[in-house]
C-alpha positions in Angstrom: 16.9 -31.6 -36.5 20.2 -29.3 -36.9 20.7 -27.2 -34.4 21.0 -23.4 -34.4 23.9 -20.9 -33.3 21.9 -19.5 -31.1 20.6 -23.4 -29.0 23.7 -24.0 -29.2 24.5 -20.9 -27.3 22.0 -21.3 -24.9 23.0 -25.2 -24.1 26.6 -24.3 -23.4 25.1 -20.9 -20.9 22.8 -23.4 -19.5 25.2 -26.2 -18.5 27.9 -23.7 -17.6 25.3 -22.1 -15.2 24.5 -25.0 -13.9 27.9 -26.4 -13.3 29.0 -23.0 -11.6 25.9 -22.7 -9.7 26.6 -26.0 -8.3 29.9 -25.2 -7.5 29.2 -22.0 -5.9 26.7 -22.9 -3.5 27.9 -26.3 -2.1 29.8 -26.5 1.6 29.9 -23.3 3.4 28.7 -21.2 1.3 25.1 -23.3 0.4 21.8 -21.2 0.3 18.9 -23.4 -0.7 16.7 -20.1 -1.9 19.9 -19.5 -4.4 20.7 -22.5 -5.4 17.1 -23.8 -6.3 16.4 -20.5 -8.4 19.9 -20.5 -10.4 20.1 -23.9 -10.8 16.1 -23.8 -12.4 16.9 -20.9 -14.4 20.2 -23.2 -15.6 17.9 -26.8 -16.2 15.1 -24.5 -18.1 17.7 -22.9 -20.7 19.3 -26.4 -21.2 15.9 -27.3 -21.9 14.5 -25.0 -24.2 17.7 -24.8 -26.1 17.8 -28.5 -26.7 14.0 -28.9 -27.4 12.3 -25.4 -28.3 8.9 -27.4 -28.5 9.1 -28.0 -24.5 7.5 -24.0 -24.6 4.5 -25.0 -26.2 3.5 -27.1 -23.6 3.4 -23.1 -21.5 2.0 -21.4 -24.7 -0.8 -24.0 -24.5 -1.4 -23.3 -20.8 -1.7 -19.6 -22.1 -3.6 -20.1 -24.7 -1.7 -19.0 -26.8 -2.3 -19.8 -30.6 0.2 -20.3 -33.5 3.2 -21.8 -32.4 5.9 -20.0 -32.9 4.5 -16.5 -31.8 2.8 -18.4 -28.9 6.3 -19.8 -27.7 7.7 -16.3 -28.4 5.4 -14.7 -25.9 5.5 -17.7 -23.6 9.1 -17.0 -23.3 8.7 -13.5 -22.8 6.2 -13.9 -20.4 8.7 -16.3 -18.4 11.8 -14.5 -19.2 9.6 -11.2 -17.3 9.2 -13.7 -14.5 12.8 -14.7 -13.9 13.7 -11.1 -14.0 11.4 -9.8 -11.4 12.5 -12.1 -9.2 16.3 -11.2 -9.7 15.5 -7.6 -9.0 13.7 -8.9 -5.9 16.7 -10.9 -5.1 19.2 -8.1 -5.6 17.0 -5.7 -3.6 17.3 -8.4 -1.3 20.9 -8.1 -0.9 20.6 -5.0 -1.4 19.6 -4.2 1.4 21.4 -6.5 3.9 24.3 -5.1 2.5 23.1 -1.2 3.9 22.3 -3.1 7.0 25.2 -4.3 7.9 27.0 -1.2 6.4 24.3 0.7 9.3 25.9 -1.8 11.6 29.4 -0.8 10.9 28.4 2.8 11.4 26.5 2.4 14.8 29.9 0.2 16.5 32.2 2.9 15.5 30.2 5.9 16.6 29.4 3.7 20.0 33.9 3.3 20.4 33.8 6.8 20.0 31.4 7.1 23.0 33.4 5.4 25.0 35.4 7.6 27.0 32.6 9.9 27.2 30.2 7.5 28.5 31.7 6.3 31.8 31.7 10.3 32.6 28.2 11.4 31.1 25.2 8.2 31.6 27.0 6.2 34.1 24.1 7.4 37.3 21.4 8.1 34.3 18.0 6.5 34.5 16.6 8.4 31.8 18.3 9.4 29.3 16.8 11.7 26.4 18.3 11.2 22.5 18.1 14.5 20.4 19.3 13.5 16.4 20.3 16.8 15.3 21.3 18.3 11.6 22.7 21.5 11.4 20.9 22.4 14.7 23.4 24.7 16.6 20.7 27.7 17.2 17.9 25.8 18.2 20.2 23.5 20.2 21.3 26.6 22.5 17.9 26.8 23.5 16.7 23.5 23.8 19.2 22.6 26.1 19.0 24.3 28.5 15.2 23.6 29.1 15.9 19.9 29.9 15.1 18.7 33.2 18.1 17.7 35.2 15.7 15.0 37.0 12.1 13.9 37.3 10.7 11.9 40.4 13.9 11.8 41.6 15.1 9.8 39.0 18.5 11.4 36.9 18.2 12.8 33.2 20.9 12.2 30.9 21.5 14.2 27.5 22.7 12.0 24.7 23.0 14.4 21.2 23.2 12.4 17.5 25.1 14.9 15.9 24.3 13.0 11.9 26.8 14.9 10.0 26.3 18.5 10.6 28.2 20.9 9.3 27.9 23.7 11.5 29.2 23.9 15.1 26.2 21.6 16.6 28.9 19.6 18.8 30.2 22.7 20.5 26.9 23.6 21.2 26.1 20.6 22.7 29.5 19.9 24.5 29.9 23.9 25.7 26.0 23.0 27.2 27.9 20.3 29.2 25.9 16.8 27.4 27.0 14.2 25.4 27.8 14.2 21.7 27.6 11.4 19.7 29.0 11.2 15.8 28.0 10.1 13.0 30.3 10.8 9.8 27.9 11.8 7.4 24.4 12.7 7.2 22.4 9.3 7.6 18.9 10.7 8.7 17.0 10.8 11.9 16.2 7.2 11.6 19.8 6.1 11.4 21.0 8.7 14.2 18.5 7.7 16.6 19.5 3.8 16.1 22.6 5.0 16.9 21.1 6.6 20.4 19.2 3.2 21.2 22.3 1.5 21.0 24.4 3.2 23.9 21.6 3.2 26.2 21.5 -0.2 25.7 24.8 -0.7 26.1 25.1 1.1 29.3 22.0 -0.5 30.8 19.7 3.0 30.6 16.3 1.9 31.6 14.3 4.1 30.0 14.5 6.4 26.7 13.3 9.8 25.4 13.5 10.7 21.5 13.2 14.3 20.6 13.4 16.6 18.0 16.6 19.4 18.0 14.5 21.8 16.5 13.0 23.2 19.5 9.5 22.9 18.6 8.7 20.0 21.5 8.9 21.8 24.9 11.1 19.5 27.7 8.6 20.5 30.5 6.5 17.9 28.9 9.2 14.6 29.0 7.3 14.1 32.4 4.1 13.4 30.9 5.5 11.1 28.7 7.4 9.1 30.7 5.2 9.0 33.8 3.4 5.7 32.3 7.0 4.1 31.3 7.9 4.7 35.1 4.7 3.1 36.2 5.0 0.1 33.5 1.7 0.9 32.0 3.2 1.3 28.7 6.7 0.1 26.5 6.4 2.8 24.4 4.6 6.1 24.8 3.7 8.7 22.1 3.5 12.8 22.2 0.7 13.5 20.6 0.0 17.0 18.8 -3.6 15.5 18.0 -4.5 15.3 21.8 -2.7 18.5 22.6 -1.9 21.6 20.6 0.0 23.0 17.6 0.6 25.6 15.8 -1.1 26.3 12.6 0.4 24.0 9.8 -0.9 24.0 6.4 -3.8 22.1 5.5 -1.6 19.4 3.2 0.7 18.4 6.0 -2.1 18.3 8.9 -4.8 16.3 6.4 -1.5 14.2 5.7 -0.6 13.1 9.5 -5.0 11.8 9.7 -4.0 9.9 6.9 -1.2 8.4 7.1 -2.3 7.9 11.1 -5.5 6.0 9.7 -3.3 3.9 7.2 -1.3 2.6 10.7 -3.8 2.1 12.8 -5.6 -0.2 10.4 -2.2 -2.2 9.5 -1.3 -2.7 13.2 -4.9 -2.4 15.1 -3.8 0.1 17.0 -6.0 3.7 18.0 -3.8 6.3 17.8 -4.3 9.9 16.6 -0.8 10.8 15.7 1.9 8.6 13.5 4.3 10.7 12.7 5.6 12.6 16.3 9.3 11.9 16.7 8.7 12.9 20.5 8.2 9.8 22.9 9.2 7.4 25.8 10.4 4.0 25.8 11.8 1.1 27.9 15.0 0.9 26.7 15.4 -3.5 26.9 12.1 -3.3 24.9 12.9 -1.1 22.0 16.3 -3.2 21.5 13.8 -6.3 20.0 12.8 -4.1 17.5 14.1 -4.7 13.8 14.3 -1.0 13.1 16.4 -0.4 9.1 15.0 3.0 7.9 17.1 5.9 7.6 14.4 8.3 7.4 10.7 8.9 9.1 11.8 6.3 12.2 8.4 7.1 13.7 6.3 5.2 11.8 8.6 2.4 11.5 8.7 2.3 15.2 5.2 2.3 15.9 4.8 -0.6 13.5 8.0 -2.9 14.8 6.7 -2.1 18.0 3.1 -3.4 17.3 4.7 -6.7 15.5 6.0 -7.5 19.0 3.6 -7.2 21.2 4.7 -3.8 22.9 2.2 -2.2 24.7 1.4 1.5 23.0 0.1 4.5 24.0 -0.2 8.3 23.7 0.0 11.5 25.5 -1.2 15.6 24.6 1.8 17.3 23.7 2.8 20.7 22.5 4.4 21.3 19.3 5.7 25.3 18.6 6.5 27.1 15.5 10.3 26.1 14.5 12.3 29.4 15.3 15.8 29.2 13.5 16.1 27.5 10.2 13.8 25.2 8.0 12.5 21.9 7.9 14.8 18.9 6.7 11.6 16.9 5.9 11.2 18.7 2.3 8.2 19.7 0.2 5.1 18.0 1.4 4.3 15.9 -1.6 8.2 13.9 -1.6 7.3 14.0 2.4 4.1 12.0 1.7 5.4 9.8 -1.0 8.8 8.2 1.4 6.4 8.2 4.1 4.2 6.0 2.4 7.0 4.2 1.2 8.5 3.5 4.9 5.3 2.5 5.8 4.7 -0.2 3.1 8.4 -1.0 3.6 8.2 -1.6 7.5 4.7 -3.3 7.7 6.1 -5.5 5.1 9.2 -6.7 6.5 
């Protein structure tokens, strides 16, 4: 039977892929996942170029009558196949490739920290990590609240500054802390990573996350490090569910049960509040988690944390009406839908 233009075509695609796929991913450079899947798609066009009737054999599995609409849809159906899984395989890379670009971002903010470090966290137990945005007001206050020490233990102040583009640094270093940099605006997720990794690096043995905009009173960082200290608990959450808050609207408080309800049943966990940004941590601990997101870090905390075994729990806190500027989480509905998304996304990986 004389072959068509367009077999022919496909043969010559077919032997070239494989040929190149072979050549690509031999010695150093050999991933079995890649070559298995190029090299299939390359044997399966050879195949179906040089012998169209090898579809029936899927059209029949399909059930799939006539012939040549049945291998038509066959190969549609299979051609729908190969190309979800190169999206899924480009997501993949995808997002190694932001990881390691995170990566990148984290070592040169922590060189930057250098000098200040030996000066600032050296005789620091507990340090507390504010990520901050465009902050400077609230910052002036927040500040100076902070303990200086609790049980005797030393509190240091490290601020994420993620990009602002106000005068949040001066606030912070005029208030006598430290200021760490990132570039451009990343999200809390991505400055706080940035946080974990100098304590870690200069052997801090226990953490405090905290929002800049001043709605999370410092008197309380006792409470919620008192069952660290003791080792009752890796990780400890403020919860505005146990204590008090001001009066939110309905969506975003009916949102938090939700989403809280959603966690507790992927992880197993009891806990009344997902989404505080407020909490205590032991430091080694929360370095073995495999924490990527750039926003809602929270969640993806609670749920890393779960995966490993830390041990969880929560404490009433106090959460106050925001005084200078607005929210950078954004209209409730796009809040709920990336929050769903982060969860799905972390339980997942």
């Amino acid at each position: 039977m004389e072959m068509s233009g367009l077999r022919i075509t496909g043969l010559i695609i077919g032997v070239i892929g494989l040929f190149v796929t072979f050549a690509i991913y031999r010695g150093p450079r050999w991933k079995r996942k890649n070559f298995v899947f190029f090299g299939m798609f390359s044997l399966c066009l050879i195949i179906v170029s040089a012998n169209p009737d090898a579809v029936n054999l899927a059209a029949d599995l399909l059930k799939l009558e006539q012939k040549q609409r049945g291998r038509i849809l066959a190969l549609l159906i299979g051609s729908n196949i190969i190309l979800w899984f190169l999206l899924l395989y480009f997501k993949s890379n995808l997002d190694e490739y932001k990881y390691q670009f995170d990566l990148l971002i984290r070592k040169l903010g922590r060189e930057e920290m250098e000098g200040q470090l030996k000066r600032g966290i050296a005789d620091k137990e507990i340090v507390v990590i504010i990520p901050a945005y465009n902050e400077e007001e609230n910052l002036k206050e927040l500040l100076k609240k902070i303990p200086a020490k609790i049980k005797e233990r030393n509190i240091g102040v490290l601020v994420v500054d993620d990009g602002s583009r106000d005068n949040t640094k001066d606030v912070v270093l005029e208030a006598g802390h430290l200021v760490a940099q990132n570039k451009i605006n990343r999200g809390q997720g991505a400055a706080s990573r940035l946080g974990y990794d100098i304590l870690l690096r200069n052997n801090i043995q226990i953490g405090v996350t905290m929002d800049a905009d001043n709605q999370q009173r410092p008197e309380e960082i006792e409470r919620l490090v008192e069952p660290v200290l003791n080792n009752e608990y890796d990780l400890v959450i403020g919860s505005r569910v146990l204590g008090t808050t001001y009066k939110s609207n309905l969506m975003r408080r009916a949102g938090v049960k939700f989403f809280t309800r959603i966690v507790n049943l992927a992880t197993g966990l009891k806990l009344t509040d997902c989404s505080s940004g407020f909490k205590a941590f032991n430091v080694s601990k929360m370095s073995k988690l495999n924490l990527r997101e750039a926003q809602f870090q929270s969640t993806e905390v609670l749920l890393e944390a779960a995966k490993k075994g830390l041990r969880i729990g929560e404490v009433p806190m106090t959460v106050l009406e925001r005084k200078y500027g607005t929210s950078k989480k954004g209209p409730d509905l796009k809040y709920g839908l990336y929050f769903a998304k982060t969860i799905l996304k972390s339980w997942w990986r």
